[in-house]
C-alpha positions in Angstrom: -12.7 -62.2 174.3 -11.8 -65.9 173.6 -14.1 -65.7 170.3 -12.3 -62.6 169.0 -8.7 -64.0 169.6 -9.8 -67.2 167.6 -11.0 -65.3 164.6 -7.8 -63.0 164.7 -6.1 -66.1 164.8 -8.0 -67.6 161.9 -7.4 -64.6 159.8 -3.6 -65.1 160.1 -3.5 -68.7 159.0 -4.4 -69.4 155.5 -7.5 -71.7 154.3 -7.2 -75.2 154.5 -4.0 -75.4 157.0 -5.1 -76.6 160.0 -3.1 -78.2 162.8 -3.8 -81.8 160.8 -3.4 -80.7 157.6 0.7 -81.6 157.3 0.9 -80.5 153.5 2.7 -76.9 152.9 3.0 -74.5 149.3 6.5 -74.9 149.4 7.2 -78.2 147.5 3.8 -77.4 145.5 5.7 -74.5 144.3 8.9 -76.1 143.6 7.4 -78.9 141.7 6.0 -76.4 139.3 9.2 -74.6 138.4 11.1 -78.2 137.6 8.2 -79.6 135.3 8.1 -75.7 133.7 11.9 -75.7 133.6 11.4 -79.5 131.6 9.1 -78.3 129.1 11.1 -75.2 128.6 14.4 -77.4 128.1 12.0 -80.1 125.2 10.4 -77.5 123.4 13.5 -75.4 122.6 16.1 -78.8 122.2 15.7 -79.1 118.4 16.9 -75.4 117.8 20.5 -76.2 120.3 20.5 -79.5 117.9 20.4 -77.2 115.0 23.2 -74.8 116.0 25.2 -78.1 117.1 25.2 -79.4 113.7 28.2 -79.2 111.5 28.3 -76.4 108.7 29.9 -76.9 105.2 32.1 -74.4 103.3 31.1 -73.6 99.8 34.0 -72.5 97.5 32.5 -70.6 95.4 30.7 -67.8 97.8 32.9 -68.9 100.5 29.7 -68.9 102.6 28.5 -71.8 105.2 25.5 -73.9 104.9 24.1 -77.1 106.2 24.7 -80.0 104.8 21.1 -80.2 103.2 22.1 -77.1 101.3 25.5 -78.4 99.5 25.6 -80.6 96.3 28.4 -82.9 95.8 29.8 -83.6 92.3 30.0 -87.4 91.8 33.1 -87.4 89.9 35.8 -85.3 91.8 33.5 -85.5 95.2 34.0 -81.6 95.4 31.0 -79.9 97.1 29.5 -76.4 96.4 26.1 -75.1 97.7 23.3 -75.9 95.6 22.5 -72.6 94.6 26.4 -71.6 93.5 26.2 -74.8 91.3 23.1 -74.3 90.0 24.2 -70.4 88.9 27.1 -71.9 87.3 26.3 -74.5 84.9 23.1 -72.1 83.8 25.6 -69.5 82.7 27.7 -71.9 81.4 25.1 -73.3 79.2 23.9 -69.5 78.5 26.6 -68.5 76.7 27.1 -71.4 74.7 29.4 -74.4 75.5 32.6 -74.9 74.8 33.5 -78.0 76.3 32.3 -80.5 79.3 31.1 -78.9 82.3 33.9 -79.0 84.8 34.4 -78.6 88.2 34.2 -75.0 89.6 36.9 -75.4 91.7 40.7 -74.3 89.9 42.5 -76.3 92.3 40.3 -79.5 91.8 42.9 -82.6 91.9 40.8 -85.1 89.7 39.6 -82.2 87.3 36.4 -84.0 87.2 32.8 -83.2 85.5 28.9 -82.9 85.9 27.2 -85.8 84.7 24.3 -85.3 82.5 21.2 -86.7 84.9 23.5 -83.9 87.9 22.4 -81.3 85.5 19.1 -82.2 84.6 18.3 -82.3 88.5 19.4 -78.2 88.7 18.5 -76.3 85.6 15.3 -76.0 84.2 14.0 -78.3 81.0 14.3 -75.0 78.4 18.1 -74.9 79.7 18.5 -78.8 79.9 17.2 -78.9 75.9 19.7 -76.0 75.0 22.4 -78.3 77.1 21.7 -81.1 75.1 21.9 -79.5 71.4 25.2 -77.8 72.5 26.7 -80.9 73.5 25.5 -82.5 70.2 26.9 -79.6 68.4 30.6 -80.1 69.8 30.0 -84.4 69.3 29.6 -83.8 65.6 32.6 -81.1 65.5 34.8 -83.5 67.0 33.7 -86.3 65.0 35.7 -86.8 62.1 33.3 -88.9 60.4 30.5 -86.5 60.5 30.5 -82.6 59.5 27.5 -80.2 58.9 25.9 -79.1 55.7 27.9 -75.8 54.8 24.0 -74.8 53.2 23.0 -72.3 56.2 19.4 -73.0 55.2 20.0 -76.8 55.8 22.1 -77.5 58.9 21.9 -81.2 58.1 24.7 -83.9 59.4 26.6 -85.4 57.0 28.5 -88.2 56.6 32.2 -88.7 55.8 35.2 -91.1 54.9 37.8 -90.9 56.8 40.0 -89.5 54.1 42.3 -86.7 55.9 42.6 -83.3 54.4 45.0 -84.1 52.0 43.0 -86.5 50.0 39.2 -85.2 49.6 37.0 -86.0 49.1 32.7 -85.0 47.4 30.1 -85.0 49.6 26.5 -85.0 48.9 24.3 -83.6 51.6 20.8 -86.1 51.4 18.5 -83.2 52.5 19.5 -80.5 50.2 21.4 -82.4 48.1 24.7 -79.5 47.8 28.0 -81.0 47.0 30.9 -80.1 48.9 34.8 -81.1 49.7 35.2 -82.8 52.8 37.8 -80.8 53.5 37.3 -77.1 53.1 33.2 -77.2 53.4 33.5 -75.2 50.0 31.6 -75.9 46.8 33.3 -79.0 45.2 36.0 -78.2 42.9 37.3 -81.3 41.0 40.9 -81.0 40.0 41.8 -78.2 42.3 43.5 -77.5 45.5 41.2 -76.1 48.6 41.1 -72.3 49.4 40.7 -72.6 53.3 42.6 -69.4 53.8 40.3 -67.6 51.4 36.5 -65.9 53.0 33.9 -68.1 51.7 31.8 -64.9 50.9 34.7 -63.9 48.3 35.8 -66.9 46.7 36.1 -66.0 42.8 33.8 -67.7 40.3 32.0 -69.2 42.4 27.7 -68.7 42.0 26.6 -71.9 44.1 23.7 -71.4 46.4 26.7 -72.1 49.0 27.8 -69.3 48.8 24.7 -67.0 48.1 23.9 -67.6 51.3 27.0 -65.8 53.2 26.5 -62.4 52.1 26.7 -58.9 54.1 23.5 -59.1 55.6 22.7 -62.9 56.7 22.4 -63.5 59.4 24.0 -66.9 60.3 27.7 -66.9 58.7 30.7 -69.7 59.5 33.8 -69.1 60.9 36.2 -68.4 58.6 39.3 -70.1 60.4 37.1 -73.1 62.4 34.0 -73.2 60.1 31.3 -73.2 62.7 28.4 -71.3 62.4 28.0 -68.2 63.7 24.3 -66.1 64.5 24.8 -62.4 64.9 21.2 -60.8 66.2 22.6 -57.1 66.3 25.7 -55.3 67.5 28.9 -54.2 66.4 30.4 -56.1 63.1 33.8 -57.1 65.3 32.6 -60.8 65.9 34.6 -63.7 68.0 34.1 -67.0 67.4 33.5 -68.7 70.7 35.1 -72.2 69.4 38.3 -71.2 68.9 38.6 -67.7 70.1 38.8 -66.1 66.5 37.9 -62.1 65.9 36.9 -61.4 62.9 34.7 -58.8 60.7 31.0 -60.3 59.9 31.1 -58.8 56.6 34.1 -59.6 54.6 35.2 -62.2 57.1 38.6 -60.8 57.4 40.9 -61.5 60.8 40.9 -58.9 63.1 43.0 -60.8 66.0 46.2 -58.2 65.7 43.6 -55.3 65.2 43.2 -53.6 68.4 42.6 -50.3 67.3 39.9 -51.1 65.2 41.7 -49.3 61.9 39.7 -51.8 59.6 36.7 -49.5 60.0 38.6 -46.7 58.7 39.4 -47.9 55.0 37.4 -50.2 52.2 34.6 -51.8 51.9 33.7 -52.1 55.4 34.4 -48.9 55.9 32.1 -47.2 59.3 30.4 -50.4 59.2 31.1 -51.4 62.8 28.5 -50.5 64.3 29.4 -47.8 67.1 29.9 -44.1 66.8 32.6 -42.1 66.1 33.0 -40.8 69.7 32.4 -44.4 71.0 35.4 -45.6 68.6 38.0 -42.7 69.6 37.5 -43.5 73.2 38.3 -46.9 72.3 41.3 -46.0 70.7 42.1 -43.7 73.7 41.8 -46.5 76.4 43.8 -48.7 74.5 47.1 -46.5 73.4 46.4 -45.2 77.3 46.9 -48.8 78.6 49.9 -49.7 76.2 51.7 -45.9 76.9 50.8 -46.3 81.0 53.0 -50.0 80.7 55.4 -48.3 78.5 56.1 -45.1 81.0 56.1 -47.8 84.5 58.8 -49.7 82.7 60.6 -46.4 81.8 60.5 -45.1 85.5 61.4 -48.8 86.8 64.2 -49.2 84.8 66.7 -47.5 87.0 66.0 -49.1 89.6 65.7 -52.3 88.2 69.9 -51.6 87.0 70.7 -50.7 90.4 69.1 -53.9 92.1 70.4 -56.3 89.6 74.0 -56.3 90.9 73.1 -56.7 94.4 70.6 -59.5 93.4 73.3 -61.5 91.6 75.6 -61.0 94.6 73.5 -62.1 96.8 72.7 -64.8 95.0 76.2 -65.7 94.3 76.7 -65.6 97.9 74.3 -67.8 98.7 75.6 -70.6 96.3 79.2 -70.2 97.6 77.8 -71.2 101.5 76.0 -74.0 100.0 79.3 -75.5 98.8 81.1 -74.7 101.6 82.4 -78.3 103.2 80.5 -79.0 106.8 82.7 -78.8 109.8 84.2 -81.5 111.2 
């Protein structure tokens, strides 16, 4: 009986727990949930650090990014997002510069601009090369004392005197040896006045190689109000310069700035030579006397009201003065 009640007794108590053994699971137990609670709280601490840490605004695709992410420009100290920047000065360079690269930001107080080694550490070295012969491109149209061949076969820099357009002056390209006036960039003419106003394609008389060159069909023609040269690859013949914003027809060079219907095509030598269809240019036409006759009809309809308004405006406005000039009280 005794030896049964002992081994009931033993099968209650658990192994190892004896009436000396003073240790108990408990504390074991909690121990392990404070050191698994500790490594829990160190492996996950550099993800709360990463939350915690401070975001920057880009301006240009209003999104937030770390700090890592953002570019600064070193001139004005406005910062973008790398990838907004990089976006930017690519597409500037892609369609062909006009001047510095500037800030992207309207608003920008110092109106600053990317330094060359900024944009050689975003764009690639294709677009960095077509950077750098844009930029020399606008140096030597800006330079007074320098000027490119007017030979589209040569492209060579020339120099000048600084003479002024009212005295002058021949010029002798060294690589193809053409002379030219400093001037107009036409063949010289000794004794005569400059025909800058005049197409170089149709100036009379004239049978230099100059001039050869800028028929109907080359491809690389200049500018007949700036003088730059100009590539046309394919398209329509309505060209604008993107120097100094000219439109003009590729073939006979003739300014199409007040043509907005396009009714050059209709009539002379460059007659349905632009390129498009027929149906293409009537819906043209249709969008634009659409646009000018939908202006037209909102101020017609507005007009009413606007005489109604105006008298109430000015009193208002009169009133408004007079309680300005009224005297404080005292």
């Amino acid at each position: 009986m005794q030896a049964a009640s002992r081994a009931a007794e033993r099968r209650r108590c658990p192994l190892g727990s004896g009436e000396g053994d003073n240790e108990s699971p408990s504390p074991s137990a909690e121990q392990q949930r404070e050191d698994h609670s500790a490594m829990t709280t160190a492996r996950y601490r550099p993800t709360w650090d990463l939350v915690l840490d401070p975001l920057v605004s880009c301006k240009l695709c209003l999104g937030e990014f770390p700090v890592e992410q953002m570019t600064t420009i070193a001139q004005c100290q406005c910062i973008f997002c790398t990838l907004c920047l990089k976006q930017y000065v690519e597409l500037l360079i892609k369609e062909g510069l006009e001047t510095a690269i500037s800030c992207p930001d309207a608003a920008c107080p110092k109106r600053g601009h990317l330094q060359e080694n900024e944009i050689e550490c975003m764009v690639a070295s294709e677009i960095m090369q077509r950077y750098k012969k844009l930029q020399f491109e606008r140096e030597i149209l800006l330079d007074p004392c320098r000027t490119w061949c007017p030979s589209s076969s040569c492209q060579a820099v020339c120099q000048l005197q600084e003479s002024g357009p009212q005295n002058p002056q021949l010029v002798q390209c060294k690589a193809c040896d053409i002379e030219f006036c400093s001037a107009c960039k036409s063949s010289w003419h000794p004794g005569q006045g400059c025909q800058e106003n005049m197409p170089i394609s149709f100036l009379p008389g004239e049978t230099s190689s100059v001039y050869k060159m800028e028929e109907d069909d080359a491809p690389i023609k200049r500018c007949p109000k700036c003088k730059v040269y100009i590539e046309r690859d394919e398209g329509c013949a309505q060209m604008m310069c993107k120097n100094c914003k000219h439109a003009f027809c590729w073939y006979c060079l003739e300014s199409l700035d007040d043509d907005f219907l396009l009714i050059h095509y209709d009539k002379g030598p460059c007659r349905n030579k632009l390129g498009h269809s027929r149906a293409s240019v009537i819906w043209h036409r249709t969008q634009v006397v659409g646009i000018f006759a939908g202006f037209g009809l909102l101020l017609l309809v507005a007009s009413p009201f606007l005489l109604l308004a105006t008298p109430f405006v000015l009193c208002c406005k009169c009133k408004c003065n007079k309680g300005d000039d009224d005297p404080l009280p005292t």
